[in-house]
DOLO-446682 format. One record per atom (N, C-alpha, C): y, z, x. Coordinates in steps of 0.2 Angstrom, whole numbers, plus 5000, padded with zeros to 4 digits. Layout:
residues N
YZX/...
end
This chain:
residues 259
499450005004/500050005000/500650005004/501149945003/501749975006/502250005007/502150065000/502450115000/502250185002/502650255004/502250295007/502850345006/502450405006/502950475005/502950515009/503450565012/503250585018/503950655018/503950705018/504250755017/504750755011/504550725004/504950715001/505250644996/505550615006/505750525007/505150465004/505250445001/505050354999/505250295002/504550275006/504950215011/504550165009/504750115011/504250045013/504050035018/503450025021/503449985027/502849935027/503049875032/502749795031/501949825034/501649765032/500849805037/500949735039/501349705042/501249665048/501249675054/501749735057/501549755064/501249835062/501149805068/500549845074/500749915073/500249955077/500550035074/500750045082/501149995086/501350005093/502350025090/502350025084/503050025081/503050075076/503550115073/503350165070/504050115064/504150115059/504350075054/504450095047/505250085044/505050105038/505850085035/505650055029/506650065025/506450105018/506950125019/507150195016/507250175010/507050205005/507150204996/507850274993/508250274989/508750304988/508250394988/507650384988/507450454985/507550524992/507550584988/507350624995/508150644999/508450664996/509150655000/509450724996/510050714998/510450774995/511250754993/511450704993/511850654989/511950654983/512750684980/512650684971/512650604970/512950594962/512950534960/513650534963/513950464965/513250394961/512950374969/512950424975/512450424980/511750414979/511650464975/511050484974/510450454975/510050494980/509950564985/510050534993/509750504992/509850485001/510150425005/510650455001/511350385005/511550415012/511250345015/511550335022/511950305025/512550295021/513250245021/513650295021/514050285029/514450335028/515250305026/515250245025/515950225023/515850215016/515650245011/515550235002/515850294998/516150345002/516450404998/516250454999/515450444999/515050505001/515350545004/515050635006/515150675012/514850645017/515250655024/514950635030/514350705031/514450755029/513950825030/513350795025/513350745019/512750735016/512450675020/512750635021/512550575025/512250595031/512550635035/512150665042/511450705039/511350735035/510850785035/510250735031/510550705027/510150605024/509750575030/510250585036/510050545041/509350595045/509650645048/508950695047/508450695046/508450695039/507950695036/507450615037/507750585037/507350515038/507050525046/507550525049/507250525056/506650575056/506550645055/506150675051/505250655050/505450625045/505050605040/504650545043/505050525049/504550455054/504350515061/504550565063/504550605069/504850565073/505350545071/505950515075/506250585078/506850565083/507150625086/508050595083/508250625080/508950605076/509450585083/509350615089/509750605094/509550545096/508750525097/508850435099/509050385096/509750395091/510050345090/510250305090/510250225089/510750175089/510850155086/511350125082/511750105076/512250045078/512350005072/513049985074/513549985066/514049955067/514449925062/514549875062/514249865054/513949785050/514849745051/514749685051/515349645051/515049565049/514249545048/514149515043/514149435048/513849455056/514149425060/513549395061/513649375069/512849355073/512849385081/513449435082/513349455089/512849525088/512549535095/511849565099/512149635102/511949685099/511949735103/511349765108/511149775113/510649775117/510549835119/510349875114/510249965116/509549985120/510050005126/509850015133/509750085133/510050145128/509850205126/510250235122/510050285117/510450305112/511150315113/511350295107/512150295107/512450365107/512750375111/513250455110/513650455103/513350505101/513650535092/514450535093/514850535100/515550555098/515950495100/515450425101/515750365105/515750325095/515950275096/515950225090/515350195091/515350155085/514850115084/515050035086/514550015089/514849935091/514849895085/515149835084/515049805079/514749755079/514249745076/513549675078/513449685073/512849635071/512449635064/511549635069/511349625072/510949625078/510749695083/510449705084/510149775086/509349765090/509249775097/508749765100/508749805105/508049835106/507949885110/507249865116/507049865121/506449885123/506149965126/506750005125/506850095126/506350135123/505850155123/505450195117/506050265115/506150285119/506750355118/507350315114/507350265111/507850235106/507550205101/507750235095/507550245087/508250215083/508150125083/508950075081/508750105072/509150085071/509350115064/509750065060/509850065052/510449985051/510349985042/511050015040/511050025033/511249965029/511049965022/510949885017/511149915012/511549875008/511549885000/511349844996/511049784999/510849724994/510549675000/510949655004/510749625011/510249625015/510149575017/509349565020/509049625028/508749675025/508649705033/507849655035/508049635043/507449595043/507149625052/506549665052/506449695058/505949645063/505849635069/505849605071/505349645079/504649625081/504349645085/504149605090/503949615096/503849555102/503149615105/502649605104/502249665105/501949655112/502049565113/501949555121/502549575125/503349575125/503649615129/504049655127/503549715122/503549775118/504649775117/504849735113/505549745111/505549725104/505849795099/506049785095/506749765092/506649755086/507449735084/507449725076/508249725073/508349725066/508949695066/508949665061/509449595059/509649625053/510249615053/510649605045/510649555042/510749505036/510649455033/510949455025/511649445024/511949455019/511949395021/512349365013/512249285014/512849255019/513349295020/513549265025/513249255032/513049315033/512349305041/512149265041/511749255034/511249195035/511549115035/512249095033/512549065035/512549055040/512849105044/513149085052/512449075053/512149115054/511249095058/511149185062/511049215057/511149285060/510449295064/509749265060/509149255065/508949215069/509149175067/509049105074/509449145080/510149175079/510449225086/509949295087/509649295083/508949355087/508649335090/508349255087/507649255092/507949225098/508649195097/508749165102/509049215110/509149285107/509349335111/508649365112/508149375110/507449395112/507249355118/507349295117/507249245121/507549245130/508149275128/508749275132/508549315138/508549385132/508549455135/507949475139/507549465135/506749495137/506249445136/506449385138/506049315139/505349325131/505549345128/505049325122/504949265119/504249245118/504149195115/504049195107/504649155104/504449155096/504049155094/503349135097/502849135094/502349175093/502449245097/502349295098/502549385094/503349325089/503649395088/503449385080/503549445078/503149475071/503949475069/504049465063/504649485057/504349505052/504749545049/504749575042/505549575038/505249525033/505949525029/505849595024/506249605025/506349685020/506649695011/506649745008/506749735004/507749725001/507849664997/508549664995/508749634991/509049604989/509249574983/508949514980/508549504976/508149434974/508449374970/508249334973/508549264968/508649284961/508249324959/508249344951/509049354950/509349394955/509949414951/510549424957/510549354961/510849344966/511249284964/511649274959/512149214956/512649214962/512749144962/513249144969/513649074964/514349084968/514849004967/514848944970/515048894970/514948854971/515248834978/515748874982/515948884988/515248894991/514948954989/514148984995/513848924993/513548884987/513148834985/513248774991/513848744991/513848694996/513848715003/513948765006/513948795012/513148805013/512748805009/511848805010/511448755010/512048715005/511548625004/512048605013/512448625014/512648575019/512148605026/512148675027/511748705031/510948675032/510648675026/510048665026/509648615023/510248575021/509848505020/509448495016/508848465016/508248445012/507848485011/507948555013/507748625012/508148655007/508648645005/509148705002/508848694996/508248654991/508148644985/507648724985/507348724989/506848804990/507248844990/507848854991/508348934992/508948924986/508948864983/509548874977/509348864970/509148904965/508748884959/509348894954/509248834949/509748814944/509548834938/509748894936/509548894929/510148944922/510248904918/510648914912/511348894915/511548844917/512248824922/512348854925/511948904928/512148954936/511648944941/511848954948/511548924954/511349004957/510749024959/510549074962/510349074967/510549104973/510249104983/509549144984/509249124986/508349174988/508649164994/508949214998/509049245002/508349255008/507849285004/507249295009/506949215011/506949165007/506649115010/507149085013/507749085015/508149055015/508449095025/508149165025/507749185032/507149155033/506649165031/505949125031/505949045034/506549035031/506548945036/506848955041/507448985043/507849015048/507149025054/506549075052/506349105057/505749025059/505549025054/505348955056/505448895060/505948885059/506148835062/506448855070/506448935072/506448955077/505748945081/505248925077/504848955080/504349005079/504749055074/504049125073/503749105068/502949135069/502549095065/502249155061/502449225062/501949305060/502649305057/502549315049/503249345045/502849355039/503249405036/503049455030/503649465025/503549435020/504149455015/504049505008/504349555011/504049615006/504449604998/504649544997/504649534990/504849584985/505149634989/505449684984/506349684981/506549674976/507449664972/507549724972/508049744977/508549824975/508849794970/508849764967/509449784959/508949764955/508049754955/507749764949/507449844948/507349874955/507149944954/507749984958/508250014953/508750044955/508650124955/507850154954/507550214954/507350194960/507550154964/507150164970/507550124976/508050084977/508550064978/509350074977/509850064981/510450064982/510449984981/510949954976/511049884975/511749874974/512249864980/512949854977/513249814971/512849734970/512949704966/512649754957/512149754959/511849784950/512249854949/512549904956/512749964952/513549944952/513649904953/514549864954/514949894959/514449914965/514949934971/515150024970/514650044967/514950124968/514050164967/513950124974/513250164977/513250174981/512550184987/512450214993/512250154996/512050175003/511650105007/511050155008/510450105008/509950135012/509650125019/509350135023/509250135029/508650085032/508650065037/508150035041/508150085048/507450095049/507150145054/506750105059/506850085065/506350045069/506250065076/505650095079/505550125084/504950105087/504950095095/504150085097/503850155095/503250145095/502850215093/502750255101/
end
């Protein structure tokens, strides 16, 4: 099954990689967040307290036997720049701003908050280097995973076809309505493929986000991917969804650590 409970916390994790990674995204449940956080918001820029947010955070790390001080995080900007954590980040420094996060450290536990947006983690189990990608639909314009695999490649000489992904849970075609601005920015991107990632139905045009990664890693080359098929804004007992709760939610977390 690839949900699992564990002091409380409700997570997801892909059964595609190895147990050389310890792996999980975080369900709303298990926290200590009032409404409209509620419970285990780990966004610390949504209005929440930062005192509920830290001890959210805890608790997660926690609940994988994470160590809360090997952390590295960044500030989403919806981009394709790489941060290369070489070792946790000090709690009293800022966070850099990437969308991108790769480590080969075992003593570094990356981490990387969602409200709807694609968390997509990412394994090279031959030159043991983990990573986690953000993919809102702007990311995935620019090319947020193709600048992954092409920085795995870079950094720690990985062959795509070696690395495992797991597209994670977030917002599904079902109820991903986009304008006609994003509509042509994807036909023009993708060409003779954008018919699998834009479906037409009642005069409106919806973006599958997760296939629309899926061909992204592809055509990089990665052949091991997992799409966990799950919509935060059809199960809102179990996700944070900024579009389905109109922007007055929490973000949930993604956890990625060698074992």
């Amino acid at each position: 099954m690839p949900f699992h409970e564990q002091n409380g916390l409700r997570y997801y994790s892909f059964d595609i990689f190895s147990s050389a990674v310890t792996q999980a995204v975080f369900t709303r449940r298990g926290g200590v967040s009032p409404a409209p956080w509620h419970s285990l918001n780990l966004g610390g820029s949504v209005g929440d307290e930062p005192a509920h947010v830290a001890e959210n955070r805890v608790r997660a790390f926690h609940a994988l036997g994470c160590k809360p001080a090997s952390l590295h995080d960044v500030w989403l900007v919806h981009g394709t720049d790489i941060v290369y954590a070489d070792a946790p980040r000090p709690l009293d420094q800022p966070s850099a701003k990437a969308d991108i996060i790769f480590t080969d450290n075992p003593n570094v536990t990356l981490f990387m908050r969602f409200g709807d947006c694609v968390p997509i983690l990412l394994h090279d189990p031959k030159k043991n280097v983990i990573g986690i990608a953000h993919a809102g639909w702007m990311g995935t314009m620019r090319g947020v995973v193709k600048a992954a695999v092409e920085g795995m490649r870079s950094r720690y000489g990985s062959k795509p076809e070696n690395i495992v992904a797991g597209i994670g849970p977030s917002i599904g075609v079902d109820h991903y309505e986009v304008g006609e601005d994003v509509v042509s920015q994807f036909q023009e991107k993708y060409k003779q493929d954008a018919d699998q990632i834009l479906q037409s139905r009642n005069g409106s045009i919806y973006l599958d986000l997760w296939t629309a990664n899926a061909i992204q890693l592809q055509n990089a080359g990665v052949e091991q991917i997992q799409i966990s098929g799950v919509c935060t804004a059809c199960h809102l007992d179990d996700w944070f969804s900024h579009r389905a709760e109109k922007g007055k939610t929490g973000r949930f977390g993604a956890l990625l650590a060698l074992a």
